[in-house]
Every structure is written in C-alpha cells, then in structure tokens.
C-alpha positions as a Python dict, from the first residue, in 0.01 Angstrom:
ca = {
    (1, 'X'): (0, 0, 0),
    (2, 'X'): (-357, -146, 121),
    (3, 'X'): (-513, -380, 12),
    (4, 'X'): (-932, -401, -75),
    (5, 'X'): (-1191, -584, -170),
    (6, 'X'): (-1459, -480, -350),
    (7, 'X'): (-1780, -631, -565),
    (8, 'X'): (-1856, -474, -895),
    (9, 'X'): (-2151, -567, -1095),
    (10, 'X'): (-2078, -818, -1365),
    (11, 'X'): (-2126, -557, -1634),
    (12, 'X'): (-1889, -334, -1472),
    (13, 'X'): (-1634, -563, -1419),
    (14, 'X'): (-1695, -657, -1800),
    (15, 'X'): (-1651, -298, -1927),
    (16, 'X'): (-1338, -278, -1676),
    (17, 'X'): (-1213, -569, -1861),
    (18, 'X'): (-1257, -471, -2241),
    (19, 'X'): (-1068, -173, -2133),
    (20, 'X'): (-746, -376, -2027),
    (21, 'X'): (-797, -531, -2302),
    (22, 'X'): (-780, -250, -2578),
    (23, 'X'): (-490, -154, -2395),
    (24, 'X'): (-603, 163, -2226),
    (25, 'X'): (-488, 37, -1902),
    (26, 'X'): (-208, -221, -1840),
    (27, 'X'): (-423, -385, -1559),
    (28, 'X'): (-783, -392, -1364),
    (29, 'X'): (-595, -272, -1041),
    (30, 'X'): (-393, 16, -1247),
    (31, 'X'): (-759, 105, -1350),
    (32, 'X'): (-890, 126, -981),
    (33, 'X'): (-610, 303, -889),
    (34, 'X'): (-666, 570, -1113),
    (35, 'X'): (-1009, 583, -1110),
    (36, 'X'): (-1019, 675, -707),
    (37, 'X'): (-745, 901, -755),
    (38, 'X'): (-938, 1092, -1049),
    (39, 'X'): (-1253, 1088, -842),
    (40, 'X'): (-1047, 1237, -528),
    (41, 'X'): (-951, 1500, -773),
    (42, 'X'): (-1271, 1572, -881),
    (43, 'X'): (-1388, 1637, -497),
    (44, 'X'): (-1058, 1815, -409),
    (45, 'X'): (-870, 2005, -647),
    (46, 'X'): (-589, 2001, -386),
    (47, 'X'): (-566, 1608, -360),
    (48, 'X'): (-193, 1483, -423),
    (49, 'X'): (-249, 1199, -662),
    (50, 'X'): (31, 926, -549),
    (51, 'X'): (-78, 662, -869),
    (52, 'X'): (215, 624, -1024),
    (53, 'X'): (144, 777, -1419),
    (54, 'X'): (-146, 947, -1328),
    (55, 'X'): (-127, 1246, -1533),
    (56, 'X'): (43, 1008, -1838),
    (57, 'X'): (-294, 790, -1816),
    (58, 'X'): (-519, 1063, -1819),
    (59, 'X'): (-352, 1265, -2128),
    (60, 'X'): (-362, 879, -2305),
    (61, 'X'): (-753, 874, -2209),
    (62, 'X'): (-793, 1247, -2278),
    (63, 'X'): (-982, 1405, -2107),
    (64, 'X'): (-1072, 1735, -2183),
    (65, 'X'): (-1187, 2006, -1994),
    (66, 'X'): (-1497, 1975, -2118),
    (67, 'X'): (-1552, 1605, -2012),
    (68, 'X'): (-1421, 1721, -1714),
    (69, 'X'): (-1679, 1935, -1664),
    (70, 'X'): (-1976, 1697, -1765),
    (71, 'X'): (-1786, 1469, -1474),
    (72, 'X'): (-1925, 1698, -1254),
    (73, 'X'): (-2228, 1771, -1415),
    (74, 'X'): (-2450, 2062, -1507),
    (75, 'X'): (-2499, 2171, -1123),
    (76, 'X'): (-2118, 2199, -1109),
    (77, 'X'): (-2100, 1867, -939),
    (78, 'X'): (-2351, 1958, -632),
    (79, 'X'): (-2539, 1641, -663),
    (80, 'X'): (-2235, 1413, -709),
    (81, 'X'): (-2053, 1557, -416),
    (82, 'X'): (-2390, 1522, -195),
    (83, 'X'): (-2371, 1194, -298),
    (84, 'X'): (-2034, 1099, -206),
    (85, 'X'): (-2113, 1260, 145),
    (86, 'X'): (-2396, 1057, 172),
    (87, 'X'): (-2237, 697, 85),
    (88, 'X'): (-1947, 851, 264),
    (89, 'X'): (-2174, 878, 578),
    (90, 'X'): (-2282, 516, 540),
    (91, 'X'): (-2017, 384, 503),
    (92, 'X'): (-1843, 529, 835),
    (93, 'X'): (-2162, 387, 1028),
    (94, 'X'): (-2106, 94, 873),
    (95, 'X'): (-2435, 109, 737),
    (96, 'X'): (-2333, -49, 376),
    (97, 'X'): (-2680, -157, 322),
    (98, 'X'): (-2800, 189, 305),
    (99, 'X'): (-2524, 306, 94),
    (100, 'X'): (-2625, 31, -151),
    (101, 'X'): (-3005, 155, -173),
    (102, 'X'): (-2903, 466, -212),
    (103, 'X'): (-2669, 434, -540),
    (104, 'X'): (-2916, 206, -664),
    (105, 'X'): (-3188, 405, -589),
    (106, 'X'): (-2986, 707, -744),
    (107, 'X'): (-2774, 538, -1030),
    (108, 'X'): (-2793, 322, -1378),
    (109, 'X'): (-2555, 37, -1246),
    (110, 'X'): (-2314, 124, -1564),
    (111, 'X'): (-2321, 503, -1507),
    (112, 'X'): (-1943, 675, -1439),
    (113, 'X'): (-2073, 830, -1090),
    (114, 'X'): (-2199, 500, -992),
    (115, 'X'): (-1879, 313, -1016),
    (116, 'X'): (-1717, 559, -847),
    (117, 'X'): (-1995, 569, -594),
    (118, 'X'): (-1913, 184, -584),
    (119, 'X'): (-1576, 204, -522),
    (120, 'X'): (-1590, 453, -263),
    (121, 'X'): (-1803, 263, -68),
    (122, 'X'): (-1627, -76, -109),
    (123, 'X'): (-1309, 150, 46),
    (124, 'X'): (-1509, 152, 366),
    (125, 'X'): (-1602, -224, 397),
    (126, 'X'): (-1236, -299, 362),
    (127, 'X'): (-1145, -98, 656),
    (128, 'X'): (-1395, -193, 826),
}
C-alpha cells in the first residue's frame, strides 16, 4: 500500500477528527481511505473499491440514493467532474499552485467537494 502526505485545513482535519471520535470511523486513515474510494466511485461507476469494509462503512453512514445524488449535484455532477479534471490536470504538471487557486477560488474550505478536491490533489504531490 502507498503511502501520502497530505495538508488539510485545520477545520477539516477538526471535523475529520470529531468523526473518529463519535465512532463513525475507527481511524483518520480508514476515513481517507474511504473517502477517495467513494469519490472514485462517484467519477466511475466501474471503479473496484479495494478499502477493506467499504460497502459496511457506507451502509453505517447511509447514504441514500438521494444524498448520492446531491454528491453529484443538480447538473448531474458536470461541474464536479470538470473540476476533478481540472485539479487533475494540475496536478500532473505539477502545477499544485494552480490547483490550490482553483479549489479556493471554487470551494468553501469545509465543503464535501472541496475535501475531496483536496485529497485528490495531495495524491499527486505524493507521487510527485
């Protein structure tokens, strides 16, 4: 398994943590885990998710078709996607500067997409 580094803001980080916490995930990194995985699901509906308990933690979170749905958002996830491709883009130039003023410029630093956004991104400066 790799291994990354990535910076979260503090707020995320602290929202990460409540939710280990509560109990809702046994651990920050089983959260990451399953948070890229749901994300690559969201962007490929023929991703094989390899986190272990995936479909265990998201029937304990449950989320519902409709929340699924609002995941992707009223365009049917246009935006989102674009968005991906775009920090995606960045990120393979190793242009992580850019990236970042895009989300920013884009994203509330607590919203869902931006996290994800976040984490995507910080999956490129590790390789890189």
């Amino acid at each position: 398994m790799a291994k990354d580094t990535v910076r979260y803001p503090d707020e995320v980080v602290e929202e990460i943590d409540a939710l280990v916490e509560d109990g809702m995930f046994e651990s920050k990194s089983e959260f990451y885990r399953f948070s890229a995985e749901y994300v690559l699901t969201l962007i490929n509906p023929d991703h094989e998710v390899e986190t272990f308990n995936f479909d265990e933690i998201k029937a304990e979170i449950d989320i519902s078709e409709e929340d699924h749905a609002k995941a992707l958002g009223t365009d049917g996830g246009t935006f989102f996607l674009d968005a991906v491709i775009t920090v995606r883009k960045h990120g393979l130039r190793g242009d992580y500067e850019a990236a970042e003023r895009f989300i920013d410029t884009h994203y509330d630093s607590t919203d869902q997409e931006c996290i994800i956004l976040e984490e995507l991104l910080g999956t490129y400066r590790g390789s890189a």
